[in-house]
C-alpha positions as CSV (number, residue, x, y, z in Angstrom):
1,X,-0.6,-23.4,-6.0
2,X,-2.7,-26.2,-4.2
3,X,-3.4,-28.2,-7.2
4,X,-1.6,-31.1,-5.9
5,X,-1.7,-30.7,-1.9
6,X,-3.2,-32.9,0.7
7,X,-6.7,-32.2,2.1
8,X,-4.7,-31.8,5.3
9,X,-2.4,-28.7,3.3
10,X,-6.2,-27.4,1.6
11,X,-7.8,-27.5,4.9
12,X,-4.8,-25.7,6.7
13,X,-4.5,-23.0,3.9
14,X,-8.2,-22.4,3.8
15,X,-8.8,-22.2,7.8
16,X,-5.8,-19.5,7.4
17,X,-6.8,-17.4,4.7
18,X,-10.6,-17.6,5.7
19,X,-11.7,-19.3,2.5
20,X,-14.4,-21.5,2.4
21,X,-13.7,-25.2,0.8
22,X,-15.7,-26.4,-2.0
23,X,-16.0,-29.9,-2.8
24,X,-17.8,-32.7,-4.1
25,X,-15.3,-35.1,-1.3
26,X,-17.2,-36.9,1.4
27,X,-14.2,-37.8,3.4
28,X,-12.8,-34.1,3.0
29,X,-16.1,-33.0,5.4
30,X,-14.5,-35.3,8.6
31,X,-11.6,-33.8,8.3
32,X,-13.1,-30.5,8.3
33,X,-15.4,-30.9,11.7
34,X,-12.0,-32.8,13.2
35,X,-9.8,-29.3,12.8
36,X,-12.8,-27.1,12.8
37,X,-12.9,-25.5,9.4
38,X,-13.4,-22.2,8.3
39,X,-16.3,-23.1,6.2
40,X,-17.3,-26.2,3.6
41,X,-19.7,-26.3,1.0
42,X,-20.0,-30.3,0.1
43,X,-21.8,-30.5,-3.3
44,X,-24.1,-33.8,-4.0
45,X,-24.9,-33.5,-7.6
46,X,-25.8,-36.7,-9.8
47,X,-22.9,-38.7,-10.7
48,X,-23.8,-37.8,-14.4
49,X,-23.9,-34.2,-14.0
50,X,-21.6,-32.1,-16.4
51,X,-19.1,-29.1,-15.3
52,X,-21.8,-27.1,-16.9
53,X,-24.7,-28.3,-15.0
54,X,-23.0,-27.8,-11.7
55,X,-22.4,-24.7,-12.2
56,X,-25.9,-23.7,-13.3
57,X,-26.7,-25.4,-10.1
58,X,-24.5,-23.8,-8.3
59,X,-24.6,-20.3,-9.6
60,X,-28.4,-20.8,-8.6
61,X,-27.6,-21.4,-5.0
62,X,-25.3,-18.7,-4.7
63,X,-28.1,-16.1,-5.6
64,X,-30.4,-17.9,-2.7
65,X,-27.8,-17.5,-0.1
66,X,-25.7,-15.1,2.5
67,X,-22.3,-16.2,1.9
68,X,-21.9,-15.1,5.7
69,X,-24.4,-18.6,6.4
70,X,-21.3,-20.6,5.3
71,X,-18.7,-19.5,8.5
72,X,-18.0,-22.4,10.8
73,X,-20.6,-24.6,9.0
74,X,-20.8,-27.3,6.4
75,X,-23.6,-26.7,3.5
76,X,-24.7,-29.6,1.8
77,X,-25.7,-28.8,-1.7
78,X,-28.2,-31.2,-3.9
79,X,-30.4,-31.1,-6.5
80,X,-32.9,-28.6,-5.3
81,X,-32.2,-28.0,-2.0
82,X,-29.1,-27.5,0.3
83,X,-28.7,-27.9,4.3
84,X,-26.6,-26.1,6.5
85,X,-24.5,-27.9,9.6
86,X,-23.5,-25.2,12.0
87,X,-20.2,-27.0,14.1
């Protein structure tokens, strides 16, 4: 459905529906705080990480975490730790 839509149509769709983004886009997160998001997980894995390792990561930081921590906030996820922006 949104396989092919601008960030602008992802961001719009999201904010509507109450879904939080997840990306690994830098550019997507000033976009986000410009139109004040719903909620934006921004994932900084090595470059040389497989699918499979980012989810293993990822799956990880999802049992760490209230899902609620993620409204109206960006979350910066990396290798071992993550950081969460309230806006």
């Amino acid at each position: 459905m949104l396989k092919f839509a601008t960030d602008e149509k992802i961001l719009k769709y999201a904010n509507k529906n109450h879904r939080i983004i997840i990306t690994k886009d830098i550019g997507f997160a000033e976009d986000f705080i410009k139109n004040k998001g719903f909620g934006l997980i921004l994932i900084r894995l090595p470059y040389y990480f497989t699918a499979d390792e980012i989810i293993r990561v990822f799956s990880e930081f999802l049992k760490e975490v209230n899902e609620k921590d993620f409204i109206n906030s960006i979350t910066v996820l990396e290798l071992g730790r993550y950081r969460v922006k309230k806006i």
